[in-house]
TORKOL-4160 file (C-alpha; in steps of 0.2 Angstrom, whole numbers, padded with zeros to 4 digits, m for minus):
330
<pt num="1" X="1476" Y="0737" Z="0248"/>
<pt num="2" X="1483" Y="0725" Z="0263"/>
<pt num="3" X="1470" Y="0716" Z="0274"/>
<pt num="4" X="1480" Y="0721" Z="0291"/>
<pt num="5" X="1482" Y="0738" Z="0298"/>
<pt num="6" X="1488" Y="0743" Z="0312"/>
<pt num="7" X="1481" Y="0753" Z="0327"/>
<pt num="8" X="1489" Y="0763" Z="0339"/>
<pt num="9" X="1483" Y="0775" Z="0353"/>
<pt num="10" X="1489" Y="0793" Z="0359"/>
<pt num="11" X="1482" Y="0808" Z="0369"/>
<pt num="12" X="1465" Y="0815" Z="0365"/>
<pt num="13" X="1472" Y="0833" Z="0361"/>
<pt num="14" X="1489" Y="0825" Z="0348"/>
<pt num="15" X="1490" Y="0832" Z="0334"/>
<pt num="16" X="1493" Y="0823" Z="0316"/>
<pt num="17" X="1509" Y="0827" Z="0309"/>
<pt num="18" X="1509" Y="0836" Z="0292"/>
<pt num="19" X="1511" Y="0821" Z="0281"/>
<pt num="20" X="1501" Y="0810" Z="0270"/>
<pt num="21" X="1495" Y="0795" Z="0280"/>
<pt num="22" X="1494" Y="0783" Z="0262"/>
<pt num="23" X="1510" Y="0788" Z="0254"/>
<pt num="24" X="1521" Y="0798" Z="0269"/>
<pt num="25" X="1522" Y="0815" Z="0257"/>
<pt num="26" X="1521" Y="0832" Z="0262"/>
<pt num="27" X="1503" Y="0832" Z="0266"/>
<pt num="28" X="1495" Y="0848" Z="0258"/>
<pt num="29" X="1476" Y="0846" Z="0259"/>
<pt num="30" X="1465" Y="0845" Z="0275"/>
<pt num="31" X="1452" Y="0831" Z="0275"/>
<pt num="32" X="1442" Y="0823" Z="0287"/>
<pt num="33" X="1449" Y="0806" Z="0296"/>
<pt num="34" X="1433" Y="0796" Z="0293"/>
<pt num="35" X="1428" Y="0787" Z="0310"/>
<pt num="36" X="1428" Y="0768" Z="0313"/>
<pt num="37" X="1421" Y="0769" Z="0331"/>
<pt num="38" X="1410" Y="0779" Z="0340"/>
<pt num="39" X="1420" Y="0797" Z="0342"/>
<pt num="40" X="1413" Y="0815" Z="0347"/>
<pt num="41" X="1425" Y="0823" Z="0341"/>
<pt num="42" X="1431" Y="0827" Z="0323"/>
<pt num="43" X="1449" Y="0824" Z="0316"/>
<pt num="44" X="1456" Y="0829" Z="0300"/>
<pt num="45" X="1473" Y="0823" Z="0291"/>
<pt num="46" X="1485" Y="0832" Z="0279"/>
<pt num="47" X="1484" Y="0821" Z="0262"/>
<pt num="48" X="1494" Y="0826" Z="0250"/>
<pt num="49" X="1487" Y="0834" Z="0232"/>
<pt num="50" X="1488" Y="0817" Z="0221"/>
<pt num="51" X="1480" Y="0806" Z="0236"/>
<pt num="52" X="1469" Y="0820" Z="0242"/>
<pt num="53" X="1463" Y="0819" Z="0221"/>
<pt num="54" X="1460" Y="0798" Z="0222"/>
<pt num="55" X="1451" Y="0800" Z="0235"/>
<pt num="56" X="1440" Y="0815" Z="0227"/>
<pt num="57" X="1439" Y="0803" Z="0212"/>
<pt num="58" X="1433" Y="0788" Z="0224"/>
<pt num="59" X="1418" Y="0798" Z="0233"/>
<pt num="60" X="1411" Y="0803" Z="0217"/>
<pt num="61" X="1414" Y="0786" Z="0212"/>
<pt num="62" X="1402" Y="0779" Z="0225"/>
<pt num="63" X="1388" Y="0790" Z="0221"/>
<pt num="64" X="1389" Y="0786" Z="0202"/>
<pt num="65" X="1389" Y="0766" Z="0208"/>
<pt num="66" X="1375" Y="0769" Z="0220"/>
<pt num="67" X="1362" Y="0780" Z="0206"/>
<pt num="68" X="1368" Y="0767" Z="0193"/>
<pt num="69" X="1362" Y="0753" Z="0206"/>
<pt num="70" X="1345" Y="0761" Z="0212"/>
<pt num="71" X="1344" Y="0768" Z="0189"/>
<pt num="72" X="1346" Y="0748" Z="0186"/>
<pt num="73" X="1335" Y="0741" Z="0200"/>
<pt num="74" X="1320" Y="0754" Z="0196"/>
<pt num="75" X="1323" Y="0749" Z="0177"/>
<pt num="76" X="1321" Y="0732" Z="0179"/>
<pt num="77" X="1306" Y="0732" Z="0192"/>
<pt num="78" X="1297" Y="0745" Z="0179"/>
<pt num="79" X="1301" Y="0732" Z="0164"/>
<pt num="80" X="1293" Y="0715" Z="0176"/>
<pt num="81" X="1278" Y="0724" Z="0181"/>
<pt num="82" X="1274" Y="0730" Z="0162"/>
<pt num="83" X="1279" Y="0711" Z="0157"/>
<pt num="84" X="1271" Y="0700" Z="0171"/>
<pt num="85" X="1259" Y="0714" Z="0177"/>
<pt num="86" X="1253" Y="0706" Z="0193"/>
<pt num="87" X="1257" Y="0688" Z="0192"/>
<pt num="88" X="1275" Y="0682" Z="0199"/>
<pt num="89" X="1275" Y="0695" Z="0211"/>
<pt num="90" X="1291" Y="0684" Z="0218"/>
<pt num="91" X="1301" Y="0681" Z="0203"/>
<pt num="92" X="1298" Y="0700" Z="0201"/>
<pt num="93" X="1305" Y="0703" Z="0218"/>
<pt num="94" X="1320" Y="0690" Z="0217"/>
<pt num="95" X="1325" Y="0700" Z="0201"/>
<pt num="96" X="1322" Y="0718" Z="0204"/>
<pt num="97" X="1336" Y="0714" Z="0221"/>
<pt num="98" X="1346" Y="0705" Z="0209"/>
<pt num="99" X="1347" Y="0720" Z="0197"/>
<pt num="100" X="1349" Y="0732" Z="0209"/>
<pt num="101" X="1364" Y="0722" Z="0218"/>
<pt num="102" X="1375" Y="0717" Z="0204"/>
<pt num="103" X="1387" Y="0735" Z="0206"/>
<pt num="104" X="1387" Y="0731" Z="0224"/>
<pt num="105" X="1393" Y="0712" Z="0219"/>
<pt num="106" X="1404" Y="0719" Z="0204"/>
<pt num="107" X="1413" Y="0729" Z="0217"/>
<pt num="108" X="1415" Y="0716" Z="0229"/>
<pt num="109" X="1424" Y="0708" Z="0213"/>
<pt num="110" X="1435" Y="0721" Z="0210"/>
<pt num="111" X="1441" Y="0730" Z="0227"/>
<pt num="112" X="1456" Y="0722" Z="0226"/>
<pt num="113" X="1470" Y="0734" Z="0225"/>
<pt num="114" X="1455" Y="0750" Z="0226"/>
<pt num="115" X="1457" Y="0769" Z="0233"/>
<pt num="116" X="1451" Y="0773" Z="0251"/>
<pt num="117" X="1457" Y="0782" Z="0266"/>
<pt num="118" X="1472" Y="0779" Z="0274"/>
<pt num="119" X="1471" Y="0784" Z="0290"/>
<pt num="120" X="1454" Y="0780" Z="0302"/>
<pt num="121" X="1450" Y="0789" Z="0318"/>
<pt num="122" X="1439" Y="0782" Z="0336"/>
<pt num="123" X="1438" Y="0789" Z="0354"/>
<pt num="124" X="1446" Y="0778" Z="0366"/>
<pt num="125" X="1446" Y="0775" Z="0383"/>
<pt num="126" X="1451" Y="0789" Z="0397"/>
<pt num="127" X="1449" Y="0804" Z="0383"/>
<pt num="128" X="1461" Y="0795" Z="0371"/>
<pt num="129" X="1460" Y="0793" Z="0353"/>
<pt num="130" X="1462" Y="0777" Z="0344"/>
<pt num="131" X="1469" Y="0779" Z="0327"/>
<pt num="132" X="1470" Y="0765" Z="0313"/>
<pt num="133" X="1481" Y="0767" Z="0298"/>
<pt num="134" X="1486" Y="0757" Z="0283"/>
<pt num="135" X="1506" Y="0762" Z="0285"/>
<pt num="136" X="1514" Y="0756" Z="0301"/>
<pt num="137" X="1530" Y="0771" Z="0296"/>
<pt num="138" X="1514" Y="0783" Z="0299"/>
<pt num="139" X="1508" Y="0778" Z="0314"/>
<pt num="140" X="1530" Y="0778" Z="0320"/>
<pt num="141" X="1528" Y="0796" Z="0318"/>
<pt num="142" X="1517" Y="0799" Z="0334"/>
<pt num="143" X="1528" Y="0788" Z="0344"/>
<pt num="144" X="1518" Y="0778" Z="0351"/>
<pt num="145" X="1516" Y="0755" Z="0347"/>
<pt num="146" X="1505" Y="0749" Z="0335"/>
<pt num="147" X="1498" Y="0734" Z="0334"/>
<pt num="148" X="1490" Y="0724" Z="0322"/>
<pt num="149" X="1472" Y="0723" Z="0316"/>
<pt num="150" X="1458" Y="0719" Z="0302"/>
<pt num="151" X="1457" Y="0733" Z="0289"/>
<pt num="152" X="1441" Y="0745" Z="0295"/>
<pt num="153" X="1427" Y="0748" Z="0282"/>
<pt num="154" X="1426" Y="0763" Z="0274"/>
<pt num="155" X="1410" Y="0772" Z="0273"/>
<pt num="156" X="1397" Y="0772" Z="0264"/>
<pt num="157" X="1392" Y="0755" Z="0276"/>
<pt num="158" X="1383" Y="0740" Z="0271"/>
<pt num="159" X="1367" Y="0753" Z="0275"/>
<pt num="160" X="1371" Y="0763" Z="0261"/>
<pt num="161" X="1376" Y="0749" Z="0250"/>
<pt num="162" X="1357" Y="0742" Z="0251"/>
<pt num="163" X="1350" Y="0759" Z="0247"/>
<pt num="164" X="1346" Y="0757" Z="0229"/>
<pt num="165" X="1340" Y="0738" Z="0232"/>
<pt num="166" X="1326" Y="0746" Z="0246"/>
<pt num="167" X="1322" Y="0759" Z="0234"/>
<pt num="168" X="1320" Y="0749" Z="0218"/>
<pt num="169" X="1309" Y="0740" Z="0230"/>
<pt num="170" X="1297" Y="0750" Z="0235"/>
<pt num="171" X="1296" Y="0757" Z="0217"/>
<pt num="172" X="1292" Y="0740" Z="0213"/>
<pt num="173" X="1280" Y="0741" Z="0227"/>
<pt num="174" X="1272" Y="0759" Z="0220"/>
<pt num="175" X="1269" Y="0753" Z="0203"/>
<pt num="176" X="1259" Y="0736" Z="0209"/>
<pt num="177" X="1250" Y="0747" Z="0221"/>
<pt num="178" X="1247" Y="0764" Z="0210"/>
<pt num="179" X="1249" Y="0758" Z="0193"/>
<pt num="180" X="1234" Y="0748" Z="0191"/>
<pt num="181" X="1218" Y="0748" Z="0180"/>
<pt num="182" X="1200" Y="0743" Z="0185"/>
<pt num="183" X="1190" Y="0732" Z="0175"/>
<pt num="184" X="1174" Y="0724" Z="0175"/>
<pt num="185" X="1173" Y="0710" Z="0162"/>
<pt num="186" X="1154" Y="0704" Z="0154"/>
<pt num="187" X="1150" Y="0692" Z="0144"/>
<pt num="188" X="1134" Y="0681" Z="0134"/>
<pt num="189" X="1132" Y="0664" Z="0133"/>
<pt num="190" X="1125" Y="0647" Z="0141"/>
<pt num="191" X="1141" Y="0645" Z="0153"/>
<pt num="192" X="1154" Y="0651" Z="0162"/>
<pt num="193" X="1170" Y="0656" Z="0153"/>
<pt num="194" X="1187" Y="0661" Z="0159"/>
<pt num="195" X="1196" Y="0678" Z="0160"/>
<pt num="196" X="1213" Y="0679" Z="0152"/>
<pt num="197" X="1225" Y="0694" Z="0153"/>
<pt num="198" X="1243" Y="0691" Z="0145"/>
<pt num="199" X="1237" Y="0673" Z="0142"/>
<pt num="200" X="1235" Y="0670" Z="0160"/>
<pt num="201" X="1218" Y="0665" Z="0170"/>
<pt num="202" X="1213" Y="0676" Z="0182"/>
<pt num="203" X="1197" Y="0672" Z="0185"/>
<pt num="204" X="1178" Y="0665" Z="0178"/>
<pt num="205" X="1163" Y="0673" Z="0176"/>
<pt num="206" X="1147" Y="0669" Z="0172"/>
<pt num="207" X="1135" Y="0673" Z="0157"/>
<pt num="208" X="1121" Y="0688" Z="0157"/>
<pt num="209" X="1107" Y="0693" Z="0146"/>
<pt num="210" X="1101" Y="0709" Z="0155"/>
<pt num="211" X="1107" Y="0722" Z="0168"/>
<pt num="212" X="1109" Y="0717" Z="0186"/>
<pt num="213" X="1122" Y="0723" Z="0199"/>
<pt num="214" X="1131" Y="0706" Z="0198"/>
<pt num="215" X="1134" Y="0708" Z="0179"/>
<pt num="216" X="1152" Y="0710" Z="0178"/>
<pt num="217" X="1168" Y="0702" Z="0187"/>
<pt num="218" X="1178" Y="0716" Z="0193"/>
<pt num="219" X="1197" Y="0712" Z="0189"/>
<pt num="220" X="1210" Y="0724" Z="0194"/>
<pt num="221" X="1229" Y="0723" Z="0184"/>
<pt num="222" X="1246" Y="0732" Z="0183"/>
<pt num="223" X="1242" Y="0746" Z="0169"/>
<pt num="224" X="1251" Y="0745" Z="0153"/>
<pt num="225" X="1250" Y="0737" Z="0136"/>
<pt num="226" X="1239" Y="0719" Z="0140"/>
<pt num="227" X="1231" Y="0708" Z="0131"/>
<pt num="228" X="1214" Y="0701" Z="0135"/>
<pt num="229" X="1204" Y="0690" Z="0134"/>
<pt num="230" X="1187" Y="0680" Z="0136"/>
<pt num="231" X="1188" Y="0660" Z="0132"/>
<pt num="232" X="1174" Y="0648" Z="0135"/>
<pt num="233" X="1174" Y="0631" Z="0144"/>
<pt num="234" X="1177" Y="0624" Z="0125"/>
<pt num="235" X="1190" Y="0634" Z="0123"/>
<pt num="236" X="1182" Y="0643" Z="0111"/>
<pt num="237" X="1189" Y="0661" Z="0112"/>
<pt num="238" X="1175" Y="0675" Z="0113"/>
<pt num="239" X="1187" Y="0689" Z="0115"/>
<pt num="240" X="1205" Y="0694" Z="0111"/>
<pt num="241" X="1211" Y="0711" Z="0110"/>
<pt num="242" X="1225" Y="0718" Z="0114"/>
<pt num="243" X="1224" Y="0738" Z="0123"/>
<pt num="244" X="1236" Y="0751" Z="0132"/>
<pt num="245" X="1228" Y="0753" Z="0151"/>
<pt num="246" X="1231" Y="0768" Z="0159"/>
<pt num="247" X="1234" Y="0769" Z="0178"/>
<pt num="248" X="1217" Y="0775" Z="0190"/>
<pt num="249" X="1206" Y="0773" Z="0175"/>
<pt num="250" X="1189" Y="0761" Z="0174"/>
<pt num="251" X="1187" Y="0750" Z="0158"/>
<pt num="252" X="1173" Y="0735" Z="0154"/>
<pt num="253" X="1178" Y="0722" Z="0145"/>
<pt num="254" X="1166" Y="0709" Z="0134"/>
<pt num="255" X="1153" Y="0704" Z="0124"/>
<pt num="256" X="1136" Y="0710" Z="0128"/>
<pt num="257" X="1121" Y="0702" Z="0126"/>
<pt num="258" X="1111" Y="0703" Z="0109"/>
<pt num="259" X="1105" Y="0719" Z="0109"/>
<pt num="260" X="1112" Y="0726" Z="0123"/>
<pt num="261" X="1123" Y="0742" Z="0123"/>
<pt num="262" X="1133" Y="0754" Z="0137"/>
<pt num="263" X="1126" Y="0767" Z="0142"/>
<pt num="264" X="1133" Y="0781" Z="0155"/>
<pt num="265" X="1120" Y="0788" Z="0165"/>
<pt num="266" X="1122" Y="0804" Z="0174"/>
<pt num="267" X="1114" Y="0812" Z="0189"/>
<pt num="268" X="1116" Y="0828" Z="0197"/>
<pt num="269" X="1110" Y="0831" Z="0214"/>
<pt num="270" X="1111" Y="0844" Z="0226"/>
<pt num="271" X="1107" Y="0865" Z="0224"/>
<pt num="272" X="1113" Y="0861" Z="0208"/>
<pt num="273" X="1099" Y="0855" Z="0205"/>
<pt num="274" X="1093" Y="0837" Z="0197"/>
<pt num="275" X="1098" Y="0835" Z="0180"/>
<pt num="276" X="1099" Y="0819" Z="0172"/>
<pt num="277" X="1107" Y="0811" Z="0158"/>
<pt num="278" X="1107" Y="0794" Z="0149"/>
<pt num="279" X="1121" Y="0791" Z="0135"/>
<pt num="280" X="1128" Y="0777" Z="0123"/>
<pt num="281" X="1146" Y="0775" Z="0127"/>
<pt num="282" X="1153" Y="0773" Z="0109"/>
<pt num="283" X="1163" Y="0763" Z="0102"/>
<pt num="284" X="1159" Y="0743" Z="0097"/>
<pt num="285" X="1170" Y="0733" Z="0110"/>
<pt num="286" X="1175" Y="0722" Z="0115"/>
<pt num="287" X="1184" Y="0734" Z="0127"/>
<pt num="288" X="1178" Y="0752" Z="0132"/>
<pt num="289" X="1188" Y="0767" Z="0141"/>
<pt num="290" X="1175" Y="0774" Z="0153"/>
<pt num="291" X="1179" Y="0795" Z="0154"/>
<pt num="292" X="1175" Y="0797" Z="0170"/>
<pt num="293" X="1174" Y="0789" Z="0187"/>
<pt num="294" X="1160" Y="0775" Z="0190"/>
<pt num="295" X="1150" Y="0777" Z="0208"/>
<pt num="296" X="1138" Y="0761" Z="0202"/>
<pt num="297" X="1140" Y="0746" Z="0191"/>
<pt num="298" X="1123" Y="0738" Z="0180"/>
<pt num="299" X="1113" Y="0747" Z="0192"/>
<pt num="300" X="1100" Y="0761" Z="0189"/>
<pt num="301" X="1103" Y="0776" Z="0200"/>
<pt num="302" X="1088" Y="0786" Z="0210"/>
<pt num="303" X="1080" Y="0800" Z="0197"/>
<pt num="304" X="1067" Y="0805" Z="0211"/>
<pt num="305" X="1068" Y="0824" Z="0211"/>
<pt num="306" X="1072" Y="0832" Z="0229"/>
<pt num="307" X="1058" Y="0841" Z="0236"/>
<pt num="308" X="1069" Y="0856" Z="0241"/>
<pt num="309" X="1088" Y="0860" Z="0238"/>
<pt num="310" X="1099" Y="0848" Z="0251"/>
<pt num="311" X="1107" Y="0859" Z="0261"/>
<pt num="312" X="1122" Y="0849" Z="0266"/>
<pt num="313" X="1128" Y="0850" Z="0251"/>
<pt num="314" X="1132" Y="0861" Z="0236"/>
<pt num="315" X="1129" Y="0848" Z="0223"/>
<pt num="316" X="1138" Y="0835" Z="0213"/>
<pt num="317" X="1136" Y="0821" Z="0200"/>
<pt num="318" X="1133" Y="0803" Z="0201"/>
<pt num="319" X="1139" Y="0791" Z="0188"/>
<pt num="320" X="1131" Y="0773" Z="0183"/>
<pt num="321" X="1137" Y="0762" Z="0169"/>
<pt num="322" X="1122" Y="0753" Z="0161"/>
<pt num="323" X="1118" Y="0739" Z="0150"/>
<pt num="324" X="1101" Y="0744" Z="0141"/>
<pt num="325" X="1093" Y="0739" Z="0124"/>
<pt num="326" X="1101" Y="0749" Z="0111"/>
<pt num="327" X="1086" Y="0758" Z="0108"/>
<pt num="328" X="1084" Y="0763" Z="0127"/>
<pt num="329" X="1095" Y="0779" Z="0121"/>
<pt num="330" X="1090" Y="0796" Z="0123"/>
């Protein structure tokens, strides 16, 4: 396809002849003259059947290019987050664009000699119409000079071409945001250790031996199969397991004191009345899936019975994770 068009200008009201703009045919097929310009108005040209069918081909083209483009970007981004979690949040980024621009650069690769439009439609100045074509024998056929000019972009634009990097994007964006899992991480001992998570540090904590609100280190991470761990100033490694993390769910991670086990405590309040429960979450660590949603963390909660029924509200349930004596179950 040459660089250099040309572009010529007739009345507002002239019709098109009835012949192909790219290959001077009999045109039989009305389509729409895509505009290069600002224009109110809406033009079509006669293509004929073999053109009118490459340029079918290339429309459906685009969109195959542009859901390939946003299908890679989205891919990769899902692949970095469930690899790096929630570290190299810009080596994520840098790729996920790279991903989801390499049809875009392909294309710019290949357009030589590719299938577009051959005729391109503005409004002029004084209710004229500018029209750019790629055959200058075309433009001849409305009697009028044409000139010479830089071959218009065919739509979709540069808009559309970044589509599918902005939405792998904020995919990228959802799943660091949405897809995460909480923990709180516990441990025994005489000294501070360091929290691991794909063998990376993210943070310290410091040792327990009985419940107290600031027990645990809360550490949030991208959900997905991780591998955890627990190391201590030594480098002696206290835990290291490796678990599938679900999205929106609350785990604890560690090893508790001697002695020491989970327990869930329940409380119902409200005209439900004021039930209360206190049981041993099973299982023997070191990590533990909590079923429900946590309201309080090593803490007890109030078991003082209401007076009367509250009568702003109908009743709910509190929740509390406890580090007790294994015997404290009942």
């Amino acid at each position: 396809m040459p660089t250099l068009w040309f572009r010529a200008t007739t009345e507002g009201n002239r019709l098109l002849p009835a012949v192909c703009p790219a290959c001077l045919a009999p045109g039989v097929r009305a389509l729409e003259v895509p505009s290069s310009g600002p224009t109110e108005s809406v033009r079509t040209a006669y293509y004929c059947e073999r053109c009118a069918e490459l340029l079918d081909r290339r429309a459906t083209f685009i969109v195959a290019r542009l859901g390939a483009a946003a299908l890679l970007g989205i891919g990769t981004a899902t692949s970095l987050a469930l690899v790096l979690g929630g570290v190299r949040l810009g080596l994520q980024i840098v790729l996920t664009l790279l991903a989801s621009l390499l049809p875009l650069a392909a294309r710019a690769l290949t357009s030589r000699g590719s299938v577009g439009p051959a005729l391109f439609h503005a409004d002029g100045p004084a209710s004229q119409s500018v029209w750019i074509a790629e055959r200058q024998d075309f433009l001849g056929l409305l009697e009028t000079k044409a000139t010479r000019v830089p071959r218009p972009l065919a739509r979709p634009g540069g808009a559309w071409e970044l589509a599918p990097a902005l939405l792998a994007l904020v995919w990228l964006s959802a799943l660091h945001g949405l897809g995460r899992a909480d923990l709180r991480v516990i441990q025994s001992g005489d000294a501070e250790a360091v929290v691991l998570i794909d063998e990376r540090r993210r943070s310290t904590i410091a040792p327990v031996r009985s419940e107290h609100p600031h027990a645990a280190r809360a550490v949030s991470t991208l959900a997905g199969r991780r591998r955890l761990g627990i190391v201590s100033e030594r480098g002696e490694s206290l835990v290291d397991v490796v678990a599938t993390l679900w999205p929106g769910r609350d785990y604890v991670l560690g090893n508790l004191p001697p002695g020491q086990c989970l327990f869930l405590e329940r409380q119902e309040y409200g005209k439900t009345g004021a039930a209360h429960e206190l049981a041993q979450l099973p299982g023997q660590g070191p990590i533990w899936e909590l079923p429900v949603t946590v309201d309080l963390w090593f803490s007890p909660l109030s078991t003082r019975p209401s007076s009367r029924p509250s009568l702003d509200t109908s009743g709910g349930v509190r929740t509390a994770v406890r580090l007790l004596p294994c015997s404290g179950a009942r």
